[in-house]
C-alpha positions in Angstrom: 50.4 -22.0 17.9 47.2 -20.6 17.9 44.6 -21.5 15.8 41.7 -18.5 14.7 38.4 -18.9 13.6 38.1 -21.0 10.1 37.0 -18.7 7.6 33.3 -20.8 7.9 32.6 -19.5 11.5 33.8 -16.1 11.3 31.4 -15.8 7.9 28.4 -17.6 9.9 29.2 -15.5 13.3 29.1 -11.7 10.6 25.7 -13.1 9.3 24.5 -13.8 13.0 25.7 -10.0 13.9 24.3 -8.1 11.1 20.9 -10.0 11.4 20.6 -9.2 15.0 22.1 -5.3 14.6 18.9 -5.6 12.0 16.7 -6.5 14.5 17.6 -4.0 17.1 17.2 -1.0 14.5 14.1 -1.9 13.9 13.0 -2.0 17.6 14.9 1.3 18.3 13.1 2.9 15.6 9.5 1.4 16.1 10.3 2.6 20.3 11.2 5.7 18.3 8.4 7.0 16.9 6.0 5.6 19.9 7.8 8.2 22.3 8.6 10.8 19.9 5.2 12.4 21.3 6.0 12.0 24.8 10.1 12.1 24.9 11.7 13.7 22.0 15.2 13.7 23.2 14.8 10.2 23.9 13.0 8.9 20.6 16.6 11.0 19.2 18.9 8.7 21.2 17.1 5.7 20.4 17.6 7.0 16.2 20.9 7.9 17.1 21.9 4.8 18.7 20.4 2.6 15.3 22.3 4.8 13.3 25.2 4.0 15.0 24.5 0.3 15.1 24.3 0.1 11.4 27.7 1.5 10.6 29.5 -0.5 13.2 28.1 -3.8 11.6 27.7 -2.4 8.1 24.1 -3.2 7.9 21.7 -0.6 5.9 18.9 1.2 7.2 15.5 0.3 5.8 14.7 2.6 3.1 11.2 3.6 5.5 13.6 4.3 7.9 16.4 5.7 6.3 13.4 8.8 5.0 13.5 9.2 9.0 17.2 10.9 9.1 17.8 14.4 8.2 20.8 13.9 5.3 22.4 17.2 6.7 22.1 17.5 10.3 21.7 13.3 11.2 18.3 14.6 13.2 14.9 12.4 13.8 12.5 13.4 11.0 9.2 13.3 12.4 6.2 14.6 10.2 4.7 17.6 11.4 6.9 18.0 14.3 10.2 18.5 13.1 10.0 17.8 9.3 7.3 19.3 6.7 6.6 17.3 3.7 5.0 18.6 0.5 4.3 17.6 -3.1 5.9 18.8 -6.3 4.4 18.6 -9.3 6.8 20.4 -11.0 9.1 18.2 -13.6 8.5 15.1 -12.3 6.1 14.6 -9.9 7.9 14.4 -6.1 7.9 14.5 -2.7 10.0 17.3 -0.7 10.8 16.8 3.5 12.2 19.6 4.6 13.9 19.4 8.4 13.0 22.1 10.3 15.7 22.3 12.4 18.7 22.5 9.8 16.3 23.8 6.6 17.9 20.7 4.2 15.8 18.9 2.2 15.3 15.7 0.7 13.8 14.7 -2.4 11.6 11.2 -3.1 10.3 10.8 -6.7 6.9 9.6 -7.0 7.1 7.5 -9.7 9.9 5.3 -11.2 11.0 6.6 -14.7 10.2 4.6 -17.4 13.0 3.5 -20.6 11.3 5.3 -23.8 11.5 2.0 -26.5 
């Protein structure tokens, strides 16, 4: 019979995985934004690629990073180019980034609320 992988490797071996899929998001999305001005269909592959390198190892995008991805249309937000960002004041104080390419808009509060005691 064949034996698998003790349950001790295979954990060590998905920590080892996820730590390097970590890694190479944060390259692709630092090589990202340093060609964005250059290459723009390139500095999308790379975002695209780290995107798809999280779900396959089920590692989270950084929440700076994670700002970086339209919610509606999975594009490269980059500020100025193809995203605008603005500040409401209205309610709670907030920031709005709006992708250009699809119109949706994502919402980042300011502030944390507070518990009234």
């Amino acid at each position: 019979m064949g034996e698998g992988l003790s349950s001790v490797k295979k954990g060590r071996r998905r920590r080892a995985n996820r730590r390097i899929a970590h890694e190479r998001i944060h390259i692709l999305f630092k090589q990202a934004i340093a060609l964005f001005a250059v290459e723009m269909d390139l500095a999308r592959r790379y975002v695209d690629l780290a995107r798809k390198i999280g779900m396959r190892y089920k590692v989270r995008l950084p929440t700076e990073y994670r700002w970086m991805i339209c919610k509606h249309c999975k594009r490269f937000l980059f500020p100025g180019k193809t995203s605008r960002t603005r500040i409401q004041q209205r309610r709670e104080p907030h920031v709005v980034v709006t992708c250009l390419s699809c119109g949706g808009y994502n919402r980042m509060p300011l502030n944390q609320r507070r518990n009234k005691t």
